[in-house]
C-alpha positions as CSV (number, residue, x, y, z in Angstrom):
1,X,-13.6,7.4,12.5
2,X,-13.6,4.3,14.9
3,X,-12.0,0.9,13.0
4,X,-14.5,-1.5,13.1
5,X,-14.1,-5.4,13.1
6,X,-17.7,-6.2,12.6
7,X,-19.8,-5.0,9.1
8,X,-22.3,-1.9,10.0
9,X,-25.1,-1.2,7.8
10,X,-24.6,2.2,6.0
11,X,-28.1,2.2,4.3
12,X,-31.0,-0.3,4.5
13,X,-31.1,-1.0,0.9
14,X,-30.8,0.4,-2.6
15,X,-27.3,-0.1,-3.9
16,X,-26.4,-1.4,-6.9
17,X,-22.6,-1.5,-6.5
18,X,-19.7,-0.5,-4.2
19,X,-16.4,0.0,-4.9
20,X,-13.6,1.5,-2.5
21,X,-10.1,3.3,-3.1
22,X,-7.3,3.3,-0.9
23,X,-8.6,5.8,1.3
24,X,-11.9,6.6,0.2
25,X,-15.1,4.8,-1.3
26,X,-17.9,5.4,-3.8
27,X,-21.0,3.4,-4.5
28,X,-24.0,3.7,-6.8
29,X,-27.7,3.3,-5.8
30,X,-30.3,1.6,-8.2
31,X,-31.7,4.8,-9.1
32,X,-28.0,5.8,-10.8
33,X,-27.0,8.1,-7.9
34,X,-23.2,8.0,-7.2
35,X,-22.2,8.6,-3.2
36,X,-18.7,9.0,-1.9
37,X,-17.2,8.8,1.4
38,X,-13.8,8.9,3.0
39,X,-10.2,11.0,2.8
40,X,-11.0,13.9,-0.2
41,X,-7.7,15.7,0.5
42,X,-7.4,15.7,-3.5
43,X,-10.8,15.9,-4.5
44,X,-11.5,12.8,-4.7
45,X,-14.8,12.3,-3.3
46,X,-15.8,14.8,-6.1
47,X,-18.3,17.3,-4.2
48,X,-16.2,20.7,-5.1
49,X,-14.3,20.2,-1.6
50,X,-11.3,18.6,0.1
51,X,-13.2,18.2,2.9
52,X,-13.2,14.2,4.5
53,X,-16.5,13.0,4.8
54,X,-18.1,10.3,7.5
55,X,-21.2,10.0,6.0
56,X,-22.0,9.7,2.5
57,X,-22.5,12.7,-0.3
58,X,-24.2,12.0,-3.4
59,X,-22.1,13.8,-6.2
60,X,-24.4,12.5,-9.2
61,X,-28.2,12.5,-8.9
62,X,-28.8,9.9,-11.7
63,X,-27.1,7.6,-14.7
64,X,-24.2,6.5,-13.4
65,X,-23.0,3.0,-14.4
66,X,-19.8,2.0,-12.8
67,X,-17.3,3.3,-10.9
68,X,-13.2,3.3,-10.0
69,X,-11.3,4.2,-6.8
70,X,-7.9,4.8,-7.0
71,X,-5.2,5.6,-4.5
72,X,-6.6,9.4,-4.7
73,X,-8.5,9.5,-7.6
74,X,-12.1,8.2,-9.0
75,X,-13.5,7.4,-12.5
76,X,-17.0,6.8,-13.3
77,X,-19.2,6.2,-16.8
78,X,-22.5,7.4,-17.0
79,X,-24.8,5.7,-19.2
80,X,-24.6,7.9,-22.1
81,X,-21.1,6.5,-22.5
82,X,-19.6,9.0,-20.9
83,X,-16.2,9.3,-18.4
84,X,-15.8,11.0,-15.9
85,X,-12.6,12.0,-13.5
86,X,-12.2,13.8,-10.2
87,X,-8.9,13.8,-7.5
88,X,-5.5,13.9,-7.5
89,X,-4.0,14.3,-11.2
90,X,-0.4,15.5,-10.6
91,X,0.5,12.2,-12.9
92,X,-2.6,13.2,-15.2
93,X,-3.9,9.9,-14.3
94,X,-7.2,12.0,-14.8
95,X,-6.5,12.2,-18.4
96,X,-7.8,16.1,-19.4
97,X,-4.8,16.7,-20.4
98,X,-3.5,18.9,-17.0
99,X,-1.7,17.7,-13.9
100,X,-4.5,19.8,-12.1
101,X,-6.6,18.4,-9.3
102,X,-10.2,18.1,-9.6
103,X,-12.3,18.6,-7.1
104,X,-15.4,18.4,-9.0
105,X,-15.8,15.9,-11.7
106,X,-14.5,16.5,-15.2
107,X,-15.4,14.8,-18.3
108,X,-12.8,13.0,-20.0
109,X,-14.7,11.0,-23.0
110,X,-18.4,12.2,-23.8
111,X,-19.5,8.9,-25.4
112,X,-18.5,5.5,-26.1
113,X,-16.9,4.3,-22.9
114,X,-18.1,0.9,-21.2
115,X,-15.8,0.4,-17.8
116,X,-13.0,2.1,-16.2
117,X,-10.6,1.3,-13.6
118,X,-8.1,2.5,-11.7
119,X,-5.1,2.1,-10.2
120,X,-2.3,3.8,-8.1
121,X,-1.5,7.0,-9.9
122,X,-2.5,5.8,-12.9
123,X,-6.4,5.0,-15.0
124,X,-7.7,2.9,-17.5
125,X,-11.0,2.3,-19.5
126,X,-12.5,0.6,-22.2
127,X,-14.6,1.6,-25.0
128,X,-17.6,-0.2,-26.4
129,X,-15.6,-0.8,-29.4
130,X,-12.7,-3.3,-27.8
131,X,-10.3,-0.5,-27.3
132,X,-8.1,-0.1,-24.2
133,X,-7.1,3.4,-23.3
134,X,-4.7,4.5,-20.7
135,X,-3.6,7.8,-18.9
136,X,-1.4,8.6,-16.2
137,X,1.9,7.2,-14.1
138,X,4.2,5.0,-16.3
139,X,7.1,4.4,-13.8
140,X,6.7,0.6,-14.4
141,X,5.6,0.9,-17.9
142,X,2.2,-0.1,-16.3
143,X,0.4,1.8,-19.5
144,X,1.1,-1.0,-21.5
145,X,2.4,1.7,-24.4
146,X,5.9,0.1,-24.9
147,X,6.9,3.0,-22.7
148,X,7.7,4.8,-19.2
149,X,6.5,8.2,-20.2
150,X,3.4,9.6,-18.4
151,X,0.4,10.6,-20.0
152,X,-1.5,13.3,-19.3
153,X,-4.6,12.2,-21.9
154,X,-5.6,9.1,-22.9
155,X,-3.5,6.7,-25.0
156,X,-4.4,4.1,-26.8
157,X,-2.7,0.3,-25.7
158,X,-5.5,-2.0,-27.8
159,X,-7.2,-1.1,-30.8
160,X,-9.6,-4.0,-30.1
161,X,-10.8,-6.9,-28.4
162,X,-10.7,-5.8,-25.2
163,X,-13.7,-7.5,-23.0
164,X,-12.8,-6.4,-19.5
165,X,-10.3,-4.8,-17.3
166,X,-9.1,-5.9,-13.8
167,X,-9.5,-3.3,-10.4
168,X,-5.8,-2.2,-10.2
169,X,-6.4,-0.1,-7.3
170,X,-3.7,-1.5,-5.3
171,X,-0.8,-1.7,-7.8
172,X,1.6,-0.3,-10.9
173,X,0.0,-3.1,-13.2
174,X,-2.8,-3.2,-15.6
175,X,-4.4,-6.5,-16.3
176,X,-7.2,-7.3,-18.8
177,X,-8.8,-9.7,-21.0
178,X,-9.8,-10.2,-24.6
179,X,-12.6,-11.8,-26.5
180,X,-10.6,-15.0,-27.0
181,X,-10.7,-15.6,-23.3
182,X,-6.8,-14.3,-22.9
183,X,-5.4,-12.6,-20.1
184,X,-2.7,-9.7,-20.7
185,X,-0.6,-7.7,-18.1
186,X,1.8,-5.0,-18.2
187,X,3.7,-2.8,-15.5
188,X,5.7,-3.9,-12.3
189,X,6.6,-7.2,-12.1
190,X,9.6,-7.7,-9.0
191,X,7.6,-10.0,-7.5
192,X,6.8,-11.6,-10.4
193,X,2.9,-10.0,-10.2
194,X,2.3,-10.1,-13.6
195,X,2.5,-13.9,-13.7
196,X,4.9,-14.2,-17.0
197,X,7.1,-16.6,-15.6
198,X,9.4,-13.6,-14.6
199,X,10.1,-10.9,-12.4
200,X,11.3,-8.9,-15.2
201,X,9.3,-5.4,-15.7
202,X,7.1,-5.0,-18.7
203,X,6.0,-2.0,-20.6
204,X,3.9,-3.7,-23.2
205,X,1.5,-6.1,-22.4
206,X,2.3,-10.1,-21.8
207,X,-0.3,-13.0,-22.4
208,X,-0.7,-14.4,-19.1
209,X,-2.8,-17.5,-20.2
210,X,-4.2,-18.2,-23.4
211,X,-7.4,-19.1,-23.6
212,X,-9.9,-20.0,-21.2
213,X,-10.1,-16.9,-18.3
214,X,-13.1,-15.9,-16.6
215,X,-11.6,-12.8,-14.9
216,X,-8.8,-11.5,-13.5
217,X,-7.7,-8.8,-10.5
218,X,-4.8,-7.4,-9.6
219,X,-3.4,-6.6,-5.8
220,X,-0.4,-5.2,-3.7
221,X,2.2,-7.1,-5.5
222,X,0.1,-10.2,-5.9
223,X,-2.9,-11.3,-8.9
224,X,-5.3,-13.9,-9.9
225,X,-6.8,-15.4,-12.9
226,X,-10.1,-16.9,-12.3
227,X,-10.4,-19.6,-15.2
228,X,-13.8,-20.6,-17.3
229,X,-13.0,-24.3,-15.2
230,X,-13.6,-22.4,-11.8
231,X,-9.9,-23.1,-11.0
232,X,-8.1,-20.3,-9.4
233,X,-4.6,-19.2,-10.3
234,X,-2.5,-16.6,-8.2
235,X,0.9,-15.4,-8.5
236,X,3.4,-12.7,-7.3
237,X,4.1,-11.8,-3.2
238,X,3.3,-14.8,-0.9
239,X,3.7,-12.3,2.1
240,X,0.8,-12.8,4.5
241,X,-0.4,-15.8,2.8
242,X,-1.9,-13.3,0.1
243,X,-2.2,-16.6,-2.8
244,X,-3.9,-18.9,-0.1
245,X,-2.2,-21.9,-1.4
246,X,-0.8,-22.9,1.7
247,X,2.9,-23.1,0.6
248,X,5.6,-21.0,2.3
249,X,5.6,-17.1,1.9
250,X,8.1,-16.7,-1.0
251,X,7.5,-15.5,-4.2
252,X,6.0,-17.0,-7.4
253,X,6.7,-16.4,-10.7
254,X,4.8,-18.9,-12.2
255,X,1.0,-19.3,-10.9
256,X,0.1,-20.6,-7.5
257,X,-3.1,-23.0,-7.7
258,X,-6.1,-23.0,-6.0
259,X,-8.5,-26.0,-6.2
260,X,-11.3,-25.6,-8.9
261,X,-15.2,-24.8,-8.0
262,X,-14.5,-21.2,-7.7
263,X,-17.2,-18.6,-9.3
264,X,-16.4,-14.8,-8.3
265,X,-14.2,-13.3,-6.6
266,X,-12.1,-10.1,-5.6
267,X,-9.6,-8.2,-3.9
């Protein structure tokens, strides 16, 4: 448990992905092995405990895709389509339809899903037919329903054209894009986050841009839109220096811009 402010190596080689949640983190091995690591007070981690771990667990031997850490709660999709949930769920951000913790994993869909991501208290994922589906806390209206009622199982916000979802790990806001290279957001929006122009709180999702977006994230208050042009575009809390556009820490509503030539990145 000692912070360190220089990378160690946690295994030589082998991993395919990593992804982390607020407390805890997950990451997949090229043989489709899922491994988790960190705070499990919920469940989280997913190996039948609530037992912290230092070192990693593997929790699936094989066929695991992708995975999601949220602020005490993980999703991953096998690659039968499948979805699965473990962790806190007093929201039902797990989406089977309790506000039960899980300390094991629990499927959710059995087929058909192609990411998933999640966020504070609440989850996301998208199907391999376009279709956005969301469970969970809706405080913020952050399911995108044109509501602030919790779900306990999975409701659907797009019936289509959905090509990818931003990690919303760190926030009440979904944020996602369609075929037509369009951004959308919906949720929490007092620092102007979801980059509409407005600080104004949306429970149905806003076009953010148009046309033309690459990818898009969402942080603590803050988010960025990469664009096809390789220009970055960030909006929302300034505090820190969070949007890196050098201009004093106050809030912006609009989009803060980054100079072009950009070609990943995350938060």
């Amino acid at each position: 448990t000692s912070q360190r402010n220089l990378p160690v190596q946690i295994l030589p080689g082998g991993v395919r992905e990593g992804v982390s949640g607020t407390y805890h983190s997950l990451f997949i091995k090229e043989d489709g092995s899922l491994w988790t690591m960190g705070d499990n007070r919920y469940g989280q981690l997913g190996d039948g405990t609530t037992t912290g771990r230092k070192t990693p667990v593997q929790i699936v031997s094989g066929g695991v895709v992708s995975a999601a850490g949220g602020y005490y709660h993980s999703l991953y999709v096998k690659a039968d389509g499948s979805l699965w949930a473990m962790g806190y769920n007093n929201y039902g951000q797990l989406g089977d339809g309790s506000t039960t913790h899980r300390h094991a994993p629990v499927m959710i869909e059995s087929s058909g899903v192609s990411e998933a991501s999640a966020g504070i208290y609440q989850s996301f994922y998208r199907k391999q037919d376009g279709s956005l589906w969301a469970m969970g806390y809706n405080g913020w209206g952050q399911l995108g329903d044109g509501t602030k009622t919790n779900r306990t199982t999975p409701t659907q916000i797009e019936s289509s054209g959905v090509t990818g979802l931003a990690d919303s790990s760190h926030s009440h806001v979904t944020r996602y894009l369609k075929e037509d290279g369009s951004a959308w957001a919906a949720g929490a929006n007092y620092y102007g986050q979801l980059g509409d122009g407005s600080n104004i709180d949306r429970n149905q999702s806003v076009q953010i841009a148009a046309s033309g977006v690459r990818s898009v994230s969402s942080g603590h208050r803050f988010g960025f839109i990469l664009l096809e042009t390789g220009q970055l575009k960030g909006f929302g809390s300034r505090a820190f220096g969070r949007l890196g556009d050098g201009v004093p820490l106050a809030h912006d509503w609009t989009k803060a811009d980054i100079p072009g030539g950009v070609r990943d990145f995350d938060l």
